[in-house]
C-alpha positions in Angstrom: -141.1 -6.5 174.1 -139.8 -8.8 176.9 -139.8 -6.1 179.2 -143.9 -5.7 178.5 -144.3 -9.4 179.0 -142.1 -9.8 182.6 -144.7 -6.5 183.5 -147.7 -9.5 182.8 -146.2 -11.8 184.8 -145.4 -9.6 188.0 -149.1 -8.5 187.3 -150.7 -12.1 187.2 -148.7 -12.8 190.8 -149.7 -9.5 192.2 -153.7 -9.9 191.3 -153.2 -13.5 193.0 -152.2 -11.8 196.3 -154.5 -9.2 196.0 -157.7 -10.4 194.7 -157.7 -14.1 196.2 -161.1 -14.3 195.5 -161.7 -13.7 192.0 -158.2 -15.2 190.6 -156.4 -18.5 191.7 -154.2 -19.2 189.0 -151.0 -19.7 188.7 -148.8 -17.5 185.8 -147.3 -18.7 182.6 -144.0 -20.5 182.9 -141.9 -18.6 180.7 -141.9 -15.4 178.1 -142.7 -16.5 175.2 -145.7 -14.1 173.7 -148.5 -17.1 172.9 -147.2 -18.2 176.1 -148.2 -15.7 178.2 -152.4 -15.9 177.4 -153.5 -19.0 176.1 -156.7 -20.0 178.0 -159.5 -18.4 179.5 -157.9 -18.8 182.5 -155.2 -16.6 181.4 -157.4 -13.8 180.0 -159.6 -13.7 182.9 -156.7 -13.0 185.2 -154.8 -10.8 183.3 -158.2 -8.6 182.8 -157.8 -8.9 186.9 -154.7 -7.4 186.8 -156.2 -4.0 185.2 -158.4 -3.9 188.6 -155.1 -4.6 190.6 -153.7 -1.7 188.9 -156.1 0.2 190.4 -156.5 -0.6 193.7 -152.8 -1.3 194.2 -151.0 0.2 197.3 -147.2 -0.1 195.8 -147.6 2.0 192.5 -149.2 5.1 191.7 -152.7 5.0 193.8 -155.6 5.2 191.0 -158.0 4.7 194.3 -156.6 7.5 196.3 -155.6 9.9 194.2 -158.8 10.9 192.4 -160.0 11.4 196.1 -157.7 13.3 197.6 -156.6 15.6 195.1 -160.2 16.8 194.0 -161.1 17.3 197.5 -158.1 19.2 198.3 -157.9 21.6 195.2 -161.7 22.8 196.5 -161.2 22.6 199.9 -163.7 20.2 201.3 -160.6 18.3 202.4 -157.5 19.8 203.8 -154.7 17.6 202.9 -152.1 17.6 205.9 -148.7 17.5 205.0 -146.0 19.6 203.2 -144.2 19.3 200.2 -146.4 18.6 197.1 -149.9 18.4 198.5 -149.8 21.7 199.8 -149.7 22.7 196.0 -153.5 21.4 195.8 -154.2 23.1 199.0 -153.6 26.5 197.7 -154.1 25.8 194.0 -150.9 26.5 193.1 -149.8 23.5 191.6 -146.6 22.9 189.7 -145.8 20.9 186.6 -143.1 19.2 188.5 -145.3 18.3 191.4 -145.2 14.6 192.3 -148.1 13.9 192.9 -149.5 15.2 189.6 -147.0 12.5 188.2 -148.1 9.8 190.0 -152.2 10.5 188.9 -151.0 10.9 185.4 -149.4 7.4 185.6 -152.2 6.0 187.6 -154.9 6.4 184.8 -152.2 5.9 182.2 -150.8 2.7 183.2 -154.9 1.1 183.7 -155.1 2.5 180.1 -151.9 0.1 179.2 -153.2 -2.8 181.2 -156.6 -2.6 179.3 -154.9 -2.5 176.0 -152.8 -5.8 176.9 -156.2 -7.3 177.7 -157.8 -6.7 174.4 -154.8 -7.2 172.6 -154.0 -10.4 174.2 -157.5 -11.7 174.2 -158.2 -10.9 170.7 -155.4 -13.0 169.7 -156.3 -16.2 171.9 -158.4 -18.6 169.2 -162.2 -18.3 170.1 -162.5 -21.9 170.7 -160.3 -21.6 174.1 -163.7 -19.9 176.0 -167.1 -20.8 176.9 -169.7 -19.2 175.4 -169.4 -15.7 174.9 -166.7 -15.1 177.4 -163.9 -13.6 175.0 -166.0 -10.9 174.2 -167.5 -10.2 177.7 -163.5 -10.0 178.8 -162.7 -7.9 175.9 -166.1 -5.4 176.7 -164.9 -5.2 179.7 -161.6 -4.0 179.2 -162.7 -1.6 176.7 -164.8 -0.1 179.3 -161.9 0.4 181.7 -160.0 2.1 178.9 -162.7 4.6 179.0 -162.6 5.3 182.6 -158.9 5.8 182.7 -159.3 8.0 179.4 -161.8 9.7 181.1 -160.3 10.6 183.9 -157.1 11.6 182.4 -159.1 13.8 179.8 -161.0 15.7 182.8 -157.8 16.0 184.9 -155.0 16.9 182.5 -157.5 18.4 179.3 -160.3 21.3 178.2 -162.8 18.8 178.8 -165.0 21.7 178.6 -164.4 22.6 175.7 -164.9 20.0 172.4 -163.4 22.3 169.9 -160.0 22.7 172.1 -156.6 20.7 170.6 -156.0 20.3 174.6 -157.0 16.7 174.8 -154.7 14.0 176.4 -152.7 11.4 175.0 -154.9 8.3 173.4 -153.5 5.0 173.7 -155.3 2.2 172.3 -152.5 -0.3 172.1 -150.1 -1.5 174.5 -146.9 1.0 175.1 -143.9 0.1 173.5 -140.9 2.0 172.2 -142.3 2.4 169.1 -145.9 3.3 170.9 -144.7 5.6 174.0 -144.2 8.6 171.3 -147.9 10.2 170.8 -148.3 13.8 170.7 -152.1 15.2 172.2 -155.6 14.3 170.9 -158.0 17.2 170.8 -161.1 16.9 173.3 -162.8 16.0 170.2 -161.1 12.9 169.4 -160.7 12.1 173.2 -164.6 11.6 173.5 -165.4 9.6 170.3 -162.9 7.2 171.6 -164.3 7.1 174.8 -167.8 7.1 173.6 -166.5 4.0 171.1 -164.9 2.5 173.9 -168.5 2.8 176.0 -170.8 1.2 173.3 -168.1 -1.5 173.2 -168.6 -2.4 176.2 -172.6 -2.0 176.4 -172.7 -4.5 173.9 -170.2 -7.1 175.2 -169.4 -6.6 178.4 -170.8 -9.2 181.2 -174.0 -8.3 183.2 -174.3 -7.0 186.5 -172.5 -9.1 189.2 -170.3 -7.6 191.2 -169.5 -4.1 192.2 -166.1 -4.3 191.7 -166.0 -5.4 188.7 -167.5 -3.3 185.4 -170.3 -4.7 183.7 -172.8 -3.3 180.8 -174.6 -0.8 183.5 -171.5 0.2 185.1 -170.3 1.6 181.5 -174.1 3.1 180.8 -173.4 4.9 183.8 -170.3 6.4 182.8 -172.0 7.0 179.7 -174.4 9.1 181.2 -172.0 10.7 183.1 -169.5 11.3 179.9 -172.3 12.6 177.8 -172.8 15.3 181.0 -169.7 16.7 180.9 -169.4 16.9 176.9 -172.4 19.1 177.2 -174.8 16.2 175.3 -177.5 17.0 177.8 -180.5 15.0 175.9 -178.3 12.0 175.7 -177.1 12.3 179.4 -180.7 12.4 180.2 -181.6 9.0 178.4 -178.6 7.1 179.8 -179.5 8.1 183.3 -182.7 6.8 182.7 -181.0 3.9 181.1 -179.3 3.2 184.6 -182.4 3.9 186.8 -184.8 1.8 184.6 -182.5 -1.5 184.1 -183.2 -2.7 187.6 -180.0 -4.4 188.1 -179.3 -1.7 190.6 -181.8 0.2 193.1 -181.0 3.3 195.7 -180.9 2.3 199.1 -183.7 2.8 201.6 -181.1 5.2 203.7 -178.1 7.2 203.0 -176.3 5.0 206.3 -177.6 1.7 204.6 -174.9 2.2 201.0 -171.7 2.7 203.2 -172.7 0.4 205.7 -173.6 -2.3 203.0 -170.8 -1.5 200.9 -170.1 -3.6 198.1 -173.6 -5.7 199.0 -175.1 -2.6 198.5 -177.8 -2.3 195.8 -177.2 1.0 194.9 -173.2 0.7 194.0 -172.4 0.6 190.3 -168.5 0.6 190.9 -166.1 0.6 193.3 -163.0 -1.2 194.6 -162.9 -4.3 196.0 -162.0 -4.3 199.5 -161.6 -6.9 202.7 -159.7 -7.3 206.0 -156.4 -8.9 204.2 -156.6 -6.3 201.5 -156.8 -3.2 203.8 -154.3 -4.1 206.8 -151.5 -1.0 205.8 -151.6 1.6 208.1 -151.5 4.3 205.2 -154.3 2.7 203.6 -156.4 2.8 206.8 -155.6 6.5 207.7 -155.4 7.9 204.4 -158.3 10.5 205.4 -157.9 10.2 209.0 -156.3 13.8 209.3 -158.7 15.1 206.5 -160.9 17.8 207.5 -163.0 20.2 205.6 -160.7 22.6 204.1 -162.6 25.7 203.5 -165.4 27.0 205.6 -168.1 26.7 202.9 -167.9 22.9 202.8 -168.5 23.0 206.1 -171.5 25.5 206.7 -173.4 23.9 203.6 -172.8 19.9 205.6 -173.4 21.5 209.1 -177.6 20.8 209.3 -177.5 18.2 206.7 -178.2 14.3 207.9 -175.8 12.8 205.8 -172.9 14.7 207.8 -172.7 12.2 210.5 -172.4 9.7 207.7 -169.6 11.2 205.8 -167.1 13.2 207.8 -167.0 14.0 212.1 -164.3 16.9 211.2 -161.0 14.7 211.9 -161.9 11.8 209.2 -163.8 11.2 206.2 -166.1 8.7 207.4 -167.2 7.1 203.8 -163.9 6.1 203.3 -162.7 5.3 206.4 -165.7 2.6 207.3 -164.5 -0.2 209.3 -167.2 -2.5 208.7 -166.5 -2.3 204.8 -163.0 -1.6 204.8 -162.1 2.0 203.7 -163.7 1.4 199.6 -163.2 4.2 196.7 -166.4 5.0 195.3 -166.0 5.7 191.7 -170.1 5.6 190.5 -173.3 5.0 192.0 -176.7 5.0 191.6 -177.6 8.4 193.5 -175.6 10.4 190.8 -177.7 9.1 188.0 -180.6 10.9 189.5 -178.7 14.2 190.2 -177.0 13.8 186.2 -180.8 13.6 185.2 -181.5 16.5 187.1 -178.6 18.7 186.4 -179.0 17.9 182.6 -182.8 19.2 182.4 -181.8 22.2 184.0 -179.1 22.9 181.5 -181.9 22.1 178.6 -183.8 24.6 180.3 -186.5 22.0 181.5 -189.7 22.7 183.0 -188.7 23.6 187.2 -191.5 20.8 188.4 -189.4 18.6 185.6 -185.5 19.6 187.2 -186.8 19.0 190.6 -188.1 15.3 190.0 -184.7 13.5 190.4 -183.9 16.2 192.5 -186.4 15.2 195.2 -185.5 11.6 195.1 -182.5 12.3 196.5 -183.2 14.7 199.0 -186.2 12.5 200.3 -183.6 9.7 201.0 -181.4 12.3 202.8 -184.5 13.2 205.0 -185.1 16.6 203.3 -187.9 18.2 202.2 -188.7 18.5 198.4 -186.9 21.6 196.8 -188.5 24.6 197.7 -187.1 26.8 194.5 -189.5 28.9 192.4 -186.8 30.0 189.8 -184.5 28.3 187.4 -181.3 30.1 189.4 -182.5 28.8 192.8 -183.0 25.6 191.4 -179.2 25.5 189.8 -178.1 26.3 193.3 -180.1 23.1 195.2 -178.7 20.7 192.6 -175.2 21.7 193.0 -175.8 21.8 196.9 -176.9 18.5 196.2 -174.4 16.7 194.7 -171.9 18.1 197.2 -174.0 16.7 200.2 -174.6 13.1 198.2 -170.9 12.8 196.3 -168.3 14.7 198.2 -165.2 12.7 198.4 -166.7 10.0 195.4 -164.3 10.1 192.5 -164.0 14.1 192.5 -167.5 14.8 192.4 -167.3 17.6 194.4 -164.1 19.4 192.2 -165.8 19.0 189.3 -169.6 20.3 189.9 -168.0 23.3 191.6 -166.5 24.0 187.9 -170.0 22.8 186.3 -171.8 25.4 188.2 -169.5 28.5 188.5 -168.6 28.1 192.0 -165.0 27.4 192.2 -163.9 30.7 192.3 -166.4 31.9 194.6 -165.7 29.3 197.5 -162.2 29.4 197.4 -160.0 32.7 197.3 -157.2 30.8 195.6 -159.3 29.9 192.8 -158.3 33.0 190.6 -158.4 31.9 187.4 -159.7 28.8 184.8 -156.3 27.9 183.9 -156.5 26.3 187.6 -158.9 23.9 186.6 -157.2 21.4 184.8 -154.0 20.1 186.2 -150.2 20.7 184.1 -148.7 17.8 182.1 -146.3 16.6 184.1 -142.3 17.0 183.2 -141.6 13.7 183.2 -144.4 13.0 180.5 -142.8 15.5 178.1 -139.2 15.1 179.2 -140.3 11.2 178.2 -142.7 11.5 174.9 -141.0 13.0 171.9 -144.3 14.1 170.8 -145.4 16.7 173.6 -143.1 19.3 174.1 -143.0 22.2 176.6 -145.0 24.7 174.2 -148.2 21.5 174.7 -148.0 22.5 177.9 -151.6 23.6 179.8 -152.1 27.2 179.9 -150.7 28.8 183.1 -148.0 26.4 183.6 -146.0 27.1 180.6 
């Protein structure tokens, strides 16, 4: 258990450095357990220390990951280099791949972090807050347990699928060595705790303030967007709505006007914190800089589009390479709440002047006419074109529609086969857990 606690303290001193703004204090002297939280103080910053976890630049790269190796597995990026990111490149990824190791830990050790912060807080006598602030902290955390989950689950698991046994691994207390042995949920079990995790944190977590922090909207968003991919179209619809109608947060005028804003913008729900001390390494600065659409089709479907000049020039992808906002990961926004709206009445089978509604939002902002379809397949095809032109390169919005909708083989020739889309469990998890063994494996990298 020492081990667990020394991992709080090097967290506390790295969220100081990293996130000056938002946590000043100092860490607990020594390693006793009811040492380690006992104010507000101390719950607020180790909740901190789940964002740092995120963002960090010196462990496995939550932030950069879920961009570049979305991207690169359908080809709107090319990711330059040799060795393992090739493997995305040409969708021929292997279980021992590195980088597949580091993403796993990435969501896995935010998932560990959270469950130290409710743990932890949960203990701490209610009388040590103000107000409702236990609760708000502990809301919070729950809701970036889900997004880890999440993310994990849509990675590494049938997603697709709710009656597969090829879930991920739940954790909803911190890892231990008692704890780190835990064999697969099904993708059943995955979303109800998820889904519990979610109405958690609608209930308690704080209101809007910040971008870069969650909040009650932020997880209604990811709600909606959960609720999407479990194929709960209705209830994807009424969360989107949810979102749109709260009126904490509000598209922007322009496309330009959300990246140039950045986290002032009104339209971001989430996304990291970022500012000129906390974006000075070179690799964080260039991290896209050789990026470059991969494929042709990326390509020919940005080439007439206004937003192109506004998210990649061909040798960098300009979202995330902004200088005035300093290179951000956009992880949920307003924009896809209106293209989940639309996407989900299609699937229901809506009326076409219904699907096209949120549709037309979007591509009225972009400086597009309203969607010209007359059938429900033409229609299918403007939304997906849609959420490519408004999401590429957010949080592996592109990847995953192009599975959505069909298209993954079709746009890229290395796409063969839907054991490709989901990634392998990585060695070291099963070399590591008791409980998964080689024959848990994903099918096609047994």
């Amino acid at each position: 258990m020492i081990k667990r606690y020394i991992y709080i303290l090097l967290l506390f001193v790295l969220t100081s450095c990293e996130l000056t703004d938002v946590l000043d204090n100092d860490p607990p002297n020594n390693l006793v357990p009811e040492n380690v939280v006992k104010t507000q103080q101390d719950a607020e910053a180790l909740l901190n220390g789940v964002y740092t976890t995120i963002t960090s630049r010196t462990s496995p790269s939550y932030y950069m990951y879920t961009e570049l190796i979305p991207s690169g597995l359908i080809g709107t990026m090319s990711t330059i280099g040799g060795g393992s990111n090739v493997q995305f490149t040409i969708n021929d990824v292997n279980f021992q791949n590195n980088e597949v190791k580091n993403l796993w830990t990435s969501f896995y050790k935010v998932v560990d972090m959270a469950n130290t912060s409710i743990q932890l807080t949960s203990e701490l006598a209610d009388e040590k807050f103000v107000g409702n602030k236990k609760m708000e902290i502990i809301g919070e955390a729950h809701f970036l347990r889900a997004i880890a989950h999440f993310d994990a689950l849509r990675y590494f698991g049938q997603y697709a699928d709710e009656s597969s046994t090829l879930g991920v691994v739940l954790r909803n207390e911190p890892v231990n060595f008692v704890s780190r042995n835990k064999g697969r949920s099904t993708v059943k079990e995955c979303y109800n705790m998820i889904i519990d995790d979610l109405n958690i944190a609608i209930r308690n977590a704080p209101d809007f303030s910040v971008s870069y922090k969650g909040s009650k909207i932020s997880a209604m968003a990811l709600m909606a967007r959960v609720m999407l991919y479990k194929g709960n179209y209705q209830e994807a619809i009424n969360w989107a709505d949810q979102v749109i109608g709260n009126g904490s947060r509000s598209l922007e005028s322009t496309f330009a006007q959300v990246f140039d804003k950045g986290i002032n913008s009104s339209e971001m729900i989430l996304m990291t914190y970022r500012d000129a001390n906390s974006d000075t390494e070179d690799n964080n600065r260039k991290r896209f800089y050789n990026g470059k659409p991969g494929t042709t089709w990326y390509a020919d479907l940005m080439e007439n589009d206004p937003r192109k000049q506004y998210t990649y020039d061909g040798s960098k992808i300009l979202k995330v390479n902004h200088a005035e906002t300093y290179r951000p990961t956009y992880f949920i926004r307003m924009a896809e709440m209106y293209l989940i709206k639309s996407e989900a009445l299609f699937r229901m089978g809506s009326e076409l002047q219904a699907i096209k509604e949120p549709l037309n939002v979007i591509r009225l902002r972009a400086g597009l006419n309203s969607s010209q379809a007359t059938t429900l397949e033409e229609v299918k095809d403007d939304i997906f074109n849609e959420i490519i032109r408004e999401l590429s390169f957010e949080n592996g919005s592109d990847w995953f529609a192009a599975i959505r909708f069909d298209k993954a083989m079709d746009l890229k020739e290395t796409i063969t086969n839907n054991d490709q889309f989901i990634l392998p469990i990585p060695e070291e998890e099963i070399l590591g857990n008791s409980e998964i063994n080689f024959s848990d494996q994903n099918p096609g990298y047994e």
